[in-house]
C-alpha positions as CSV (number, residue, x, y, z in Angstrom):
1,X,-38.3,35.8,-14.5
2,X,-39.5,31.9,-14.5
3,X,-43.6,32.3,-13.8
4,X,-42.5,28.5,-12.4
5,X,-39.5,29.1,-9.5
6,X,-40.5,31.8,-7.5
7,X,-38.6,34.6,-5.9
8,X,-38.6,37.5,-3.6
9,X,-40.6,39.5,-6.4
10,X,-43.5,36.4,-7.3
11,X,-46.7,38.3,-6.7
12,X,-48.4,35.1,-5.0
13,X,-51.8,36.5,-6.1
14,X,-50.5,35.5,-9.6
15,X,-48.4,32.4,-9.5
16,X,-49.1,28.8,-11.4
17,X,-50.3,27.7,-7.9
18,X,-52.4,29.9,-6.7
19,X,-54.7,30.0,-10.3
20,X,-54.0,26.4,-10.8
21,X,-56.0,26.0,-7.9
22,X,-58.6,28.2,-8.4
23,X,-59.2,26.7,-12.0
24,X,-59.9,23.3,-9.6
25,X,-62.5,24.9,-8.2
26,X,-64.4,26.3,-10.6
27,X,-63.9,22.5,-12.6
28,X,-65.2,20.8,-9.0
29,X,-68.6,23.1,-9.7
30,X,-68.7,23.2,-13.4
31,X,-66.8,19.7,-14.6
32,X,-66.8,21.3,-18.3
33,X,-66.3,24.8,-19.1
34,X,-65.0,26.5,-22.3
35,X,-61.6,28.2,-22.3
36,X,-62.3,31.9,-22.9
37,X,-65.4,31.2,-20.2
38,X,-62.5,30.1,-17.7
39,X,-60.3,32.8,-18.1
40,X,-62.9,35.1,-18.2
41,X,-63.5,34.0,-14.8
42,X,-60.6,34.1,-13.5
43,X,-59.8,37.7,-14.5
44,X,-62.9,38.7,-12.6
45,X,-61.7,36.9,-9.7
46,X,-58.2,37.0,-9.7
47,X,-57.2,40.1,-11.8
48,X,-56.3,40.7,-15.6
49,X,-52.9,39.9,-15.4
50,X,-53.9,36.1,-14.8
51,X,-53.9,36.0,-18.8
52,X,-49.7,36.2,-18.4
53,X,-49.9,32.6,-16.5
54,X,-53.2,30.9,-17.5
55,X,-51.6,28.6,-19.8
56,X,-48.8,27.3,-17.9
57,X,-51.3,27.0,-15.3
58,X,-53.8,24.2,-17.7
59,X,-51.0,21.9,-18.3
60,X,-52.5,19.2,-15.9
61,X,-55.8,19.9,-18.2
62,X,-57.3,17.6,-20.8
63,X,-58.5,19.7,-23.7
64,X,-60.8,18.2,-25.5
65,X,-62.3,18.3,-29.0
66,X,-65.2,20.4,-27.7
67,X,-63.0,23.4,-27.5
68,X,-63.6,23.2,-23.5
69,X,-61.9,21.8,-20.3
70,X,-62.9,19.2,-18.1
71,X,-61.1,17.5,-14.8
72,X,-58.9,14.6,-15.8
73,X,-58.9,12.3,-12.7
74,X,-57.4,9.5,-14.5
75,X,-54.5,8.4,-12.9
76,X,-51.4,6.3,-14.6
């Protein structure tokens, strides 16, 4: 199963979209947070098995040196 195309079985709750934009949120009201802060936060919100998806869910993320994740609104 692709966590990326959905089908008839995608639990919604779960997919790339749906945490993708609750991680925008939580980066709109905290523009850097640490990684295992995020997740953590999402798993209270969202539900344990966000941990399956969170990754595939940062890729629009710049990771920086910090070991944290900001917002990058550069555009190209």
């Amino acid at each position: 199963m692709s966590i990326l195309k959905p089908s008839k079985h995608t639990n919604l709750h779960y997919s790339v979209i749906n945490i993708s934009a609750n991680i925008l949120k939580i980066l709109k009201e905290d523009e850097i947070i640490r990684y295992a802060d995020l997740l953590d936060i999402l798993k209270l919100k969202i539900g344990n098995d966000v941990s399956e998806v969170f990754l595939s869910s940062l890729t629009f993320l710049y990771i920086e040196e910090l070991d944290s994740l900001r917002l990058n609104n550069e555009i190209m």
